[in-house]
C-alpha positions in Angstrom: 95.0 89.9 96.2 95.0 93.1 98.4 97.4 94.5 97.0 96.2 94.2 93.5 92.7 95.6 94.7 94.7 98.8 96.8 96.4 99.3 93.4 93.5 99.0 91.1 91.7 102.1 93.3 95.0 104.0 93.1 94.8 103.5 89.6 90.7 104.4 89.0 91.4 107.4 91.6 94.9 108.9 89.4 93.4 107.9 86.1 90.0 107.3 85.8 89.9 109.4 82.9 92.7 108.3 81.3 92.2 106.9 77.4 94.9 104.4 78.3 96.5 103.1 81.4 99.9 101.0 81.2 101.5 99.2 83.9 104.1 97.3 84.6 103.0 93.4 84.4 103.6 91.3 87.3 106.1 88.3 86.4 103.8 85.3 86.4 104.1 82.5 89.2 107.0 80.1 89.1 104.4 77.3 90.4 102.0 75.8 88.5 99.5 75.4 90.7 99.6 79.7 91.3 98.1 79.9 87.7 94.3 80.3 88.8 95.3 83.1 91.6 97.6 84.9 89.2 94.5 85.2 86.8 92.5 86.9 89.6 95.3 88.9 90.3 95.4 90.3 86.6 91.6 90.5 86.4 91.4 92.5 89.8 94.2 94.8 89.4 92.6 95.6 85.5 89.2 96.0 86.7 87.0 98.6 86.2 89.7 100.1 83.6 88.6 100.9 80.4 92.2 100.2 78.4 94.9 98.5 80.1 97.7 97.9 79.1 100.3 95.6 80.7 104.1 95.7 79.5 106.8 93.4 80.6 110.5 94.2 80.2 113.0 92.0 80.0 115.1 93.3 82.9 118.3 94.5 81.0 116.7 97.9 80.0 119.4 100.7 80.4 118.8 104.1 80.5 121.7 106.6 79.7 121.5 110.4 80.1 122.1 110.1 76.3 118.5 108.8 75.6 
């Protein structure tokens, strides 16, 4: 959780006035029981952002000099 709150306040402090705000989103927990804490997670690390957005890849991506 502290690093989701240190990164939240990097966030509000780069781009506080940012119209959008996209980060990468964390892979969610291989446990079940994780589920409630990875909800806090998400909810403190977007907090206090006015548009988040969250975008997951699929871990394949390639980029070329070409692109």
């Amino acid at each position: 959780m502290h690093t989701a709150l240190r990164l939240n306040q990097h966030i509000r402090d780069r781009s506080g006035e940012a119209q959008l705000v996209i980060v990468n989103f964390p892979a969610p927990p291989t446990r079940l029981s994780a589920e409630e804490n990875y909800m806090d997670y998400l909810d403190a690390l977007s907090e206090g952002i006015n548009r988040c957005l969250m975008v997951r890849g699929t871990g394949r991506e390639v980029i070329t000099v070409y692109s």
